[in-house]
N, C-alpha and C positions, 0 to 999 in steps of 0.2 A: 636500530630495530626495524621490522618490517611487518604490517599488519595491514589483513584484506578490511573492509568495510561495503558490505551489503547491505539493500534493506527491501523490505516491500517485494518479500519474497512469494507472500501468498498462498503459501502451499494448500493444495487442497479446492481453492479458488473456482477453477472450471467444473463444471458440471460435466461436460464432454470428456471422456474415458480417457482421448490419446491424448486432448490438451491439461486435463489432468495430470498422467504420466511424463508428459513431457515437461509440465513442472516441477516435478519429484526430481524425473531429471536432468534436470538443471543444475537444481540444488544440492546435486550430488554431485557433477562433474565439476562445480565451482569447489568445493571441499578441497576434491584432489587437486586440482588446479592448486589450492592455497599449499594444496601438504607437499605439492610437485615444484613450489615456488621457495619454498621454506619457511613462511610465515611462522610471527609469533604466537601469534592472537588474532582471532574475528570478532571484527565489530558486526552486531545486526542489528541498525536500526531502526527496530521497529514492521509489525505486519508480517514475521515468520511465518505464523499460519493466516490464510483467512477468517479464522474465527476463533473465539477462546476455546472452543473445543472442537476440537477438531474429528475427522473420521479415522475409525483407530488403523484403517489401513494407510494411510495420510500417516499418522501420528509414529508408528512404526517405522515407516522408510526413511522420515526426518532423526528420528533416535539415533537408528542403524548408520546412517550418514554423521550425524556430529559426534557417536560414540567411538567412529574410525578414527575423528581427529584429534578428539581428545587423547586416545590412546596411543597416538603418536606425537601427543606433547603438547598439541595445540591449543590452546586456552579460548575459551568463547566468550564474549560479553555481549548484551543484548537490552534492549529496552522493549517495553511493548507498544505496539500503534492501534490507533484508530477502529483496526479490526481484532485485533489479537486481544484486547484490553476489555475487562469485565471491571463493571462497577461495584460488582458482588465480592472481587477476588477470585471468583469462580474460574481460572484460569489457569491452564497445562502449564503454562511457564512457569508456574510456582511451583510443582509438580519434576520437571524437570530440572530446575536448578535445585531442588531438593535431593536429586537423585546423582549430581554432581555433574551435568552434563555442557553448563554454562553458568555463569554466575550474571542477575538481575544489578544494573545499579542505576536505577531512577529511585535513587534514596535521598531522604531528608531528616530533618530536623527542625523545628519550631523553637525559634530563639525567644526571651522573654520579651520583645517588642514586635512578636507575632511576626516576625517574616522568615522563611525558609532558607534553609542553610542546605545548601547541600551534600553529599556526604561522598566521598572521594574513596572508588574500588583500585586498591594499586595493584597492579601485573607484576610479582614476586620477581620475575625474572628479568623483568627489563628497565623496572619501575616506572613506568608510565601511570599517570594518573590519569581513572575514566572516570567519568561521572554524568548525569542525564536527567531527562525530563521525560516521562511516559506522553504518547500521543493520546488522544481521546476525541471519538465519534463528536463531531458538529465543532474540532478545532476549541472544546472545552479547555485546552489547558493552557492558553491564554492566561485564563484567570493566576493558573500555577505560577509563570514568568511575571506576572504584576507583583507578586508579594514575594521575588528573588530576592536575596543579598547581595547582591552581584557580585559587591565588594571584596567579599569572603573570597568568591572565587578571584578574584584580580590576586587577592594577598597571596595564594596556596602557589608554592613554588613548584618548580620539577618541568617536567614535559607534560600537559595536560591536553587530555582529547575530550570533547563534552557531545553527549550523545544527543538527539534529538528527532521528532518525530514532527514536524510542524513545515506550515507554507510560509517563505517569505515573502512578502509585498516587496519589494528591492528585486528579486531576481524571478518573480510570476513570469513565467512564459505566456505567451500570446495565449494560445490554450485554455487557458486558465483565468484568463481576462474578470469573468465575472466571479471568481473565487473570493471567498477573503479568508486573505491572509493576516501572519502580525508582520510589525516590521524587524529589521535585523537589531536597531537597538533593543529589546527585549532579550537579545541572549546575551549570557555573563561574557564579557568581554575575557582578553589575555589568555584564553586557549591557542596551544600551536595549530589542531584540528579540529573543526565543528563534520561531525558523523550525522549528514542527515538524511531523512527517510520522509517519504509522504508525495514529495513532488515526481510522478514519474517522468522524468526525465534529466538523465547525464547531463550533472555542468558542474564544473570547479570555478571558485574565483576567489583572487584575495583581495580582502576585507579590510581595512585601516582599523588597525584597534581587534578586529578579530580571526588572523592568522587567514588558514584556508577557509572557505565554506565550500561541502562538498556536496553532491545527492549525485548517488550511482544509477538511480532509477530504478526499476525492475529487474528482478533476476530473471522474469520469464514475462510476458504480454501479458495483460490482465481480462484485456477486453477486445473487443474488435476491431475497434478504431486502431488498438495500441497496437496488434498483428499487422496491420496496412500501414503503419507508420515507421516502425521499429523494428519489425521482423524478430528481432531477437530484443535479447536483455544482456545484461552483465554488473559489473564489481569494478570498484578501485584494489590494484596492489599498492599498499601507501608505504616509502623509505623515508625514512628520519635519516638525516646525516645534519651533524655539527647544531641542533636544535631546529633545523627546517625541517619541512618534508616534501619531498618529491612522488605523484601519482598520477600512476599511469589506469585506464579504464581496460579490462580486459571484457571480452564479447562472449556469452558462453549462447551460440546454437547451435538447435539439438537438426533443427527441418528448414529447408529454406522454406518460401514465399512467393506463390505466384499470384497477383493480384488484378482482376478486372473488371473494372466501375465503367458504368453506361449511365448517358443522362436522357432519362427516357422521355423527358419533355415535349408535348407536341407530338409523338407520335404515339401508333396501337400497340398492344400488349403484343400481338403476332409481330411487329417490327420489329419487340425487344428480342422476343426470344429468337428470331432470325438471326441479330446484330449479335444477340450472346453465342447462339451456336458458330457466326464466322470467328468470334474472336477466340472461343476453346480449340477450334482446330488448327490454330497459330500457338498457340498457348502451351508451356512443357508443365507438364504437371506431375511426369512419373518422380515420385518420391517426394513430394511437393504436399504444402499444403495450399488448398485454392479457397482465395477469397474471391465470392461475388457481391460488389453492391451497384443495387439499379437503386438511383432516386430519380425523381420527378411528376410529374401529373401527366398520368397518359390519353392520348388525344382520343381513344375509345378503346373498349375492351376494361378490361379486370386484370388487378397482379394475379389474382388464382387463376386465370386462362395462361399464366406460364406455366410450362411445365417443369416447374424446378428437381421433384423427383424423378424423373427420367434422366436429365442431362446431369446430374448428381452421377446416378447409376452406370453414365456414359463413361463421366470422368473417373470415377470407380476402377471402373475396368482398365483405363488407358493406364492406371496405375500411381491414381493420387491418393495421397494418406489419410485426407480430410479434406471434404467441402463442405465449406459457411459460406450462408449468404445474408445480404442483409440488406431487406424491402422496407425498412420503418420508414422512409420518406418517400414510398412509391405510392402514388396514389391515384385510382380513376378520377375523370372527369368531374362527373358530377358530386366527387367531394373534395373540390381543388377547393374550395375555400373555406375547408375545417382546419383550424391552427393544429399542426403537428405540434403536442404539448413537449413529449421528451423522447430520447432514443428508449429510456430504459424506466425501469419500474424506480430505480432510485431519483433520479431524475425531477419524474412528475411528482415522487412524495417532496421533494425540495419544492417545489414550486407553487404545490400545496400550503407548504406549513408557510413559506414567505406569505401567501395572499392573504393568509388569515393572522400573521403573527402580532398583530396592533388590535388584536379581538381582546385581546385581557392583558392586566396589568402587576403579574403574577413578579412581588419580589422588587417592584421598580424597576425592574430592568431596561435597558434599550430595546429596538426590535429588532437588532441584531441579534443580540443576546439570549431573546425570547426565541431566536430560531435555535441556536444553537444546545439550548434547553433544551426545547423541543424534540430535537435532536435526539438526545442522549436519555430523554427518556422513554421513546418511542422504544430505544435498543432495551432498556431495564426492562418497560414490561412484555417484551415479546419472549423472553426468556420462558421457556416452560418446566415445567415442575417433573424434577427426576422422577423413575419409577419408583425407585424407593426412598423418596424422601414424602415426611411427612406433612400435612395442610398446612400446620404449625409453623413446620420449619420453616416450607416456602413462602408463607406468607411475613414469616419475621425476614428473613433475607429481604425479600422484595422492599418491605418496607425501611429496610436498613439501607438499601441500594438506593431508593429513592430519597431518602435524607442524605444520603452520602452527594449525588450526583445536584440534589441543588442546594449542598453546600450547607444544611440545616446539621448537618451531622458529622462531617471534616473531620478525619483521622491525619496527622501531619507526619505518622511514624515513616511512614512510604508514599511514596507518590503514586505505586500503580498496586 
């Protein structure tokens, strides 16, 4: 058999129009790629869209794309992640594998000695068995992998692939240093393929006890850092022969990447933008997209005394597709000795909820725990209330999501 596995596709993700678009496609040229390749079946997962519900012009272009594949044979299977995942249910993927466009299998069952069985989707055509674990905001499903059978899964014969949305502590890249992960023993052993999603970055490795473990990365950059590092994204094509499997990482980009970082340390803001304008006139940018970052504390002057709008408007012209810049660790003189908290608004709310997480003592939990709470229920109540639903309804939801999410109210029919 032969089956692609993507994950942390994001659709929808960028706020910026063409990086936007340029994830749509992506995710579209990776399809034919699969339908061009002959695949049986797509794995995704986890993180399809950036949010459970997505923008319907988003939500349309991803249809139109897996309804091409499905109608040329191709079978979809998916879990959801960290961003894709409502606590409510309130979620397009139910929606769509309702409509026959992929089928969900982060399924279970609650044995009478209370631990989760999993529950195993077979591929009609090939019989491969999938089976998974939904991701969740602040690495919640931890909790899920503690009360696994494992066992179950070692007994289940055939060729088995087990889906996954989570970080391993065993294979944390540098990057990722202060993350936390679980470890690899938490997943059910005796799969030939573990399909995972979460960590963006490409790496395969085999595992003693647990076949390959894969993470494809991104199918398109997510963020800034990940466009200067990665330039592009992509997919495993995974072949089985004789109960192995063999995969290879295919590249899907759309734009190349021209990138250039100045360290503006010790000297003036006029220095910079001197130093920036000799290096765009060395710089190809037609069809390109240009990343600028300047960090440092400059030796006088202001980052607003660059003129970033004008030299934008330069490179414009010469024929580049998009300019990003990014000044978060550029900073005048006299506030060189204010701590740069984070690059991003996500960032500083993590670092927030760590400072205070040993304020209350909600459930016994650890203070890890408390963060990862935290977490997830920060995401429940920002949730806002449809146009047409009612105070009633939204306020029972709510409160069902927040018994759901710390565990006071655990539904075991489904995982996600």
């Amino acid at each position: 058999m032969k089956f692609a596995h993507m994950a942390d596709c994001h659709l929808g993700g960028w706020s910026d129009p063409i990086l936007k678009e340029t994830g749509l496609r992506c995710f579209e040229n990776a399809l034919e790629l699969c339908s061009g390749e002959g695949v049986d079946f797509i794995l995704i997962s986890g993180d399809l869209f950036d949010s459970s519900r997505p923008a319907m012009e988003v939500l349309e272009r991803a249809v139109e794309g897996m309804k091409k594949a499905r109608d040329r044979g191709i079978r979809i299977y998916i879990i959801e992640g960290s961003h894709d995942f409502s606590p409510t249910g309130r979620t397009i993927t139910r929606v769509l594998e309702k409509a026959g466009l992929f089928a969900r299998v982060a399924r279970g069952e609650k044995t009478e000695d209370g631990r989760l069985r999993l529950k195993f989707t077979v591929d009609q055509e090939t019989g491969a068995k999938i089976a998974g674990i939904a991701g969740r905001p602040g690495s919640l499903e931890r909790t899920t992998y503690q009360g696994l059978d494992r066992d179950a899964v070692s007994r289940e014969g055939g060729f088995k692939i087990f889906m996954f949305h989570s970080g391993l502590e065993e294979l944390k890249p540098e990057e990722f240093e202060k993350a936390s992960f679980m470890p690899i023993s938490l997943l059910p052993p005796g799969c030939a393929y573990y399909a995972g999603g979460h960590m963006h970055k490409p790496m395969i490795v085999d595992w003693e006890g647990y076949g390959k473990i894969a993470y494809p990365g991104p199918l398109f950059p997510e963020n800034f850092r990940e466009l200067e590092t990665m330039e592009s994204g992509g997919f495993y094509i995974v072949t089985e022969k004789n109960g192995g499997v063999d995969a290879e990482w295919r590249a899907i980009k759309i734009h190349e990447v021209t990138r250039i970082s100045i360290d503006a340390n010790d000297i003036s803001s006029s220095e910079v933008e001197k130093e920036l304008r000799r290096r765009l006139e060395d710089a190809d940018v037609e069809g390109k997209i240009l990343l600028i970052r300047i960090e440092g504390n400059l030796a006088a002057g202001s980052p607003s005394e660059i003129d970033f709008r004008k030299l934008a408007s330069e490179e414009y012209a010469r024929g580049a597709i998009l300019v990003k810049k990014n000044t978060s660790k550029l900073a005048a003189k006299e506030y060189e000795e204010i701590e740069v908290l984070a690059e991003n608004r996500e960032d500083l709310e993590d670092r927030l909820i760590k400072e205070h997480a040993g304020a209350h003592k909600l459930l016994n939990l650890t203070k890890e725990q408390r963060f990862d709470l935290t977490k997830m229920l920060l995401r429940v109540l920002s949730q806002e209330k449809e146009i047409d639903e009612t105070n009633a309804d939204y306020e029972r939801g709510l409160t069902q999501a927040i018994l759901e999410t710390t565990g006071l109210g655990k539904e075991w029919d489904e995982l996600a």
